[in-house]
C-alpha positions in Angstrom: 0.0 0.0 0.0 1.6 3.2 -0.8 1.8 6.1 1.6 0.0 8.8 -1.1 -3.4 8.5 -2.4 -4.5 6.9 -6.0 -3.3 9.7 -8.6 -6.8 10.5 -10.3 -6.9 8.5 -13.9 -5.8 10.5 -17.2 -8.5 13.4 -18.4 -9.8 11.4 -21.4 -10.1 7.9 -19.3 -12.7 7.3 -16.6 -12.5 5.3 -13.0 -15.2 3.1 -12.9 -15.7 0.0 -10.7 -16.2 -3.9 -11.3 -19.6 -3.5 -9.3 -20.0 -7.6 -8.9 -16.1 -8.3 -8.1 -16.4 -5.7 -5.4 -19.1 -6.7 -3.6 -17.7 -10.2 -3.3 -15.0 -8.7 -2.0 -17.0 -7.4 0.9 -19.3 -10.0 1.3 -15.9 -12.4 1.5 -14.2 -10.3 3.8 -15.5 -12.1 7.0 -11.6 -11.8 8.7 -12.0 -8.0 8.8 -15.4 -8.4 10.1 -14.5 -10.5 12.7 -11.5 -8.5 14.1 -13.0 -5.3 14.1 -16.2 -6.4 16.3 -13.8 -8.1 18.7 -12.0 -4.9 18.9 -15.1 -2.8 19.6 -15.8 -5.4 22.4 -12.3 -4.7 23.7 -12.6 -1.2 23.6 -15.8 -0.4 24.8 -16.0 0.2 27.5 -12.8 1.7 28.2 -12.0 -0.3 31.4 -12.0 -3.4 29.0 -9.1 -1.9 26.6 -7.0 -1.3 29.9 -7.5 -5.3 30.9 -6.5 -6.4 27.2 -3.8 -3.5 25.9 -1.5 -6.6 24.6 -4.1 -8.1 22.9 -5.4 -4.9 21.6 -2.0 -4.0 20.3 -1.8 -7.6 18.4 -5.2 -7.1 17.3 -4.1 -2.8 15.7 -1.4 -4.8 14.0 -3.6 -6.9 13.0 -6.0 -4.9 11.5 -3.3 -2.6 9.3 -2.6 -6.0 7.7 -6.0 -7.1 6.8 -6.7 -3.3 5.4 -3.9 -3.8 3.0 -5.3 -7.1 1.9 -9.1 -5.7 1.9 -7.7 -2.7 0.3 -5.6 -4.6 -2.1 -8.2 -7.0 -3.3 -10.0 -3.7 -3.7 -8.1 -1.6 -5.8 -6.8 -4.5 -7.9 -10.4 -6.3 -9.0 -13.0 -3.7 -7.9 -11.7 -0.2 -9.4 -10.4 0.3 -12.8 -9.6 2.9 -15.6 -12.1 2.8 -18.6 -10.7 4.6 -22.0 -14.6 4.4 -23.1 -17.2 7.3 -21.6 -18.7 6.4 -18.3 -20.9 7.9 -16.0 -18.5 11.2 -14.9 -20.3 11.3 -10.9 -19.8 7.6 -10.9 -16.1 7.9 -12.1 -15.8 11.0 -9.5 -16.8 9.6 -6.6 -14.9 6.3 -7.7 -12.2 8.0 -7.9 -12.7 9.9 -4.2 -13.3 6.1 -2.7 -10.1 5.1 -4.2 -7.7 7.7 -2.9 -9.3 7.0 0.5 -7.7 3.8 0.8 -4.3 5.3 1.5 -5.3 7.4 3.8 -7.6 4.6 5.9 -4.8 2.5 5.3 -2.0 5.4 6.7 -4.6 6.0 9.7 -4.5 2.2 10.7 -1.0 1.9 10.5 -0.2 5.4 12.8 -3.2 3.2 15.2 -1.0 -0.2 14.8 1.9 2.2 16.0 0.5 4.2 18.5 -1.1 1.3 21.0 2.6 -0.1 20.9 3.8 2.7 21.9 0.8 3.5 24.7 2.0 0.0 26.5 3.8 1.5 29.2 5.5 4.6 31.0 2.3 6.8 31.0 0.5 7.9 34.2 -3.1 6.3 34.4 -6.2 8.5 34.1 -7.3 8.8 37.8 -10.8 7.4 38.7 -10.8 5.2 35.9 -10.5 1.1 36.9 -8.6 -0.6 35.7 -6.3 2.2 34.9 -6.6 3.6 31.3 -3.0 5.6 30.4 -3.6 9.2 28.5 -2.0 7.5 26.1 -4.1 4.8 25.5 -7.3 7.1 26.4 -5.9 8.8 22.9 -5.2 6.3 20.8 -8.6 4.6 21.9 -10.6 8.3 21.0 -8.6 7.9 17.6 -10.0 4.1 16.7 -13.0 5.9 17.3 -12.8 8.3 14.5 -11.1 6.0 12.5 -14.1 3.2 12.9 -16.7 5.8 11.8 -14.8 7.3 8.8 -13.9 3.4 7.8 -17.8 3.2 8.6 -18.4 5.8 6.2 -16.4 4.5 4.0 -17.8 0.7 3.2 -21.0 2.6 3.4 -20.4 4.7 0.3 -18.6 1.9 -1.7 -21.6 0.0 -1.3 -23.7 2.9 -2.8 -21.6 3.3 -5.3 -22.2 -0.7 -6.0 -25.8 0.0 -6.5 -25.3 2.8 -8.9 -23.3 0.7 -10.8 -25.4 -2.0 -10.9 -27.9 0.4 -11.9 -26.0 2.2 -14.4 -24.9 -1.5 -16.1 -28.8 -2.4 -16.1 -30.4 0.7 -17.0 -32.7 1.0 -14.4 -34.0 4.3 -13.5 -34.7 6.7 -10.6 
């Protein structure tokens, strides 16, 4: 996975997306699935990310690698540059899911990084038990974000799925 975003295709060719390759992808991706609701578990509430920070740090590592396959998979079978017309919105906002890969990718990767690094050496948040570092506290508010723009993110590819399925089969508003 690269650390910049997808350059946007050539003026005269078009992004456009494999609609039924892509949605395997997602319905196939049961791994990713599976991780991030035991994360959520873990980290919610936050007591229960102070109890399991080593797991939790395996499991951020863990999650950068299956966003480079998911991402991967993605970007090689589900997206790709059309030299024929095609829909310009669907090519645009193709092309805006595509360069947010990198940046999903860069976000879980500075995650995977940061729980390492929140281990140990950090005074605990006081009243909180088990005792949650500032550190952790932080990098725990981050997954946060980072779930709901990932969130955000499936969420849109999928719309775009149904467009293109749409646009393929003519069907209309």
């Amino acid at each position: 996975m690269s650390d910049s975003p997808a350059s946007p295709p050539p003026p005269n060719r078009r992004l456009t997306v494999n609609a039924a390759f892509l949605k395997d992808i997602k319905d196939d991706n049961r791994d990713l699935k599976i991780l991030l609701d035991r994360m959520r578990l873990l980290t919610h509430p936050r007591e229960a990310a102070a109890n399991h920070w080593g797991e939790l740090i395996q499991l951020f590592g863990d999650l950068r690698d299956q966003l480079a396959l998911h991402f991967g998979l993605e970007e090689a079978y589900g997206y790709f540059d059309l030299a024929i017309e095609s829909d310009a919105q669907l090519s645009a906002c193709a092309d805006m899911l595509r360069s947010q890969h990198a940046v999903l990718f860069e976000e879980a990767r500075h995650l995977a990084e940061a729980a390492a690094d929140a281990c140990t050496g950090d005074e605990p948040i006081e009243g909180v038990t088990p005792e949650v570092t500032t550190a952790q506290e932080k990098v725990l508010v981050r997954f946060d974000g980072f779930l709901a723009q990932f969130n955000d993110h499936e969420e849109a590819e999928l719309k775009l799925i149904l467009d293109a399925l749409d646009d393929d089969l003519g069907v209309c508003d």
